[in-house]
N, C-alpha and C positions, 0 to 999 in steps of 0.2 A: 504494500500500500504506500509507505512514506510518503502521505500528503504534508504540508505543510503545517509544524504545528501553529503558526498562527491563524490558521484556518479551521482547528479541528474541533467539533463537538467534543464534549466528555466521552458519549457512547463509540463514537468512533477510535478515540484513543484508547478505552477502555477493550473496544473490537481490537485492535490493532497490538494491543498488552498479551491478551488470548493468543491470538495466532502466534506471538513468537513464542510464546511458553511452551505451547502444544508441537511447536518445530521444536525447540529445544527437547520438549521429554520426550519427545518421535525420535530423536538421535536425527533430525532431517537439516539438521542446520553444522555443517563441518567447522573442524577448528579456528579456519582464517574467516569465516562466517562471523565466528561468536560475538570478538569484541566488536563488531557494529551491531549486532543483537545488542548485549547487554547495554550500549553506547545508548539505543534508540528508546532503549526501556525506561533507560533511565530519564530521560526527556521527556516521554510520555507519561511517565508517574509524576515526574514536578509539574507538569502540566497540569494530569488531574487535581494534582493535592491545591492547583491555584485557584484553578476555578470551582474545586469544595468550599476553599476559604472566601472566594467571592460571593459563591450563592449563600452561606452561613450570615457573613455580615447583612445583604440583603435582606433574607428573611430576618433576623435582627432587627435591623432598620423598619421593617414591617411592625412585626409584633411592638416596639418599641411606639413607634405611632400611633398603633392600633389603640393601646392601651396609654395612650397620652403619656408616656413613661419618660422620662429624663435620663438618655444613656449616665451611666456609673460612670463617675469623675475617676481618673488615675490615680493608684497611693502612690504619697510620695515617698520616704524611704523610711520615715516615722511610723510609716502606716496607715496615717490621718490621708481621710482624703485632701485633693489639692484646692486651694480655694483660688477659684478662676473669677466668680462674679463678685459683685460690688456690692449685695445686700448678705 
């Protein structure tokens, strides 16, 4: 497949994870093969894991709206939350 990962759906890359796994445990993928296997996996799994973290914040961002809720301030190294506003 190696589409372009700035093009690829999750399911695609998630499609595209499968197939080399199933090459790799078929023994269908030879030695000068592998490191651009494992090369590609690994790109496709940082991929996933970006756009899990994007859709998470999203839905985040949702619920957080939904529920008129005030995202959680950052601690600061006291543990106190940080005071950003002016009241």
């Amino acid at each position: 497949m190696n589409k372009d990962l700035n093009q690829m759906t999750y399911r695609e890359a998630t499609q595209e994870l499968e197939e080399i796994l199933r090459a790799i445990e078929n023994d269908a993928v030879d030695v000068d093969e592998l490191t651009q296997k494992v090369q590609r996996s690994s790109q496709l799994i940082k991929l996933c894991k970006e756009k899990l973290r994007k859709a998470e914040k999203a839905i985040d961002q949702v619920f957080n709206e939904e529920n008129c809720e005030v995202p959680p301030q950052p601690k600061q190294k006291d543990n106190k939350p940080a005071t950003n506003s002016l009241f």
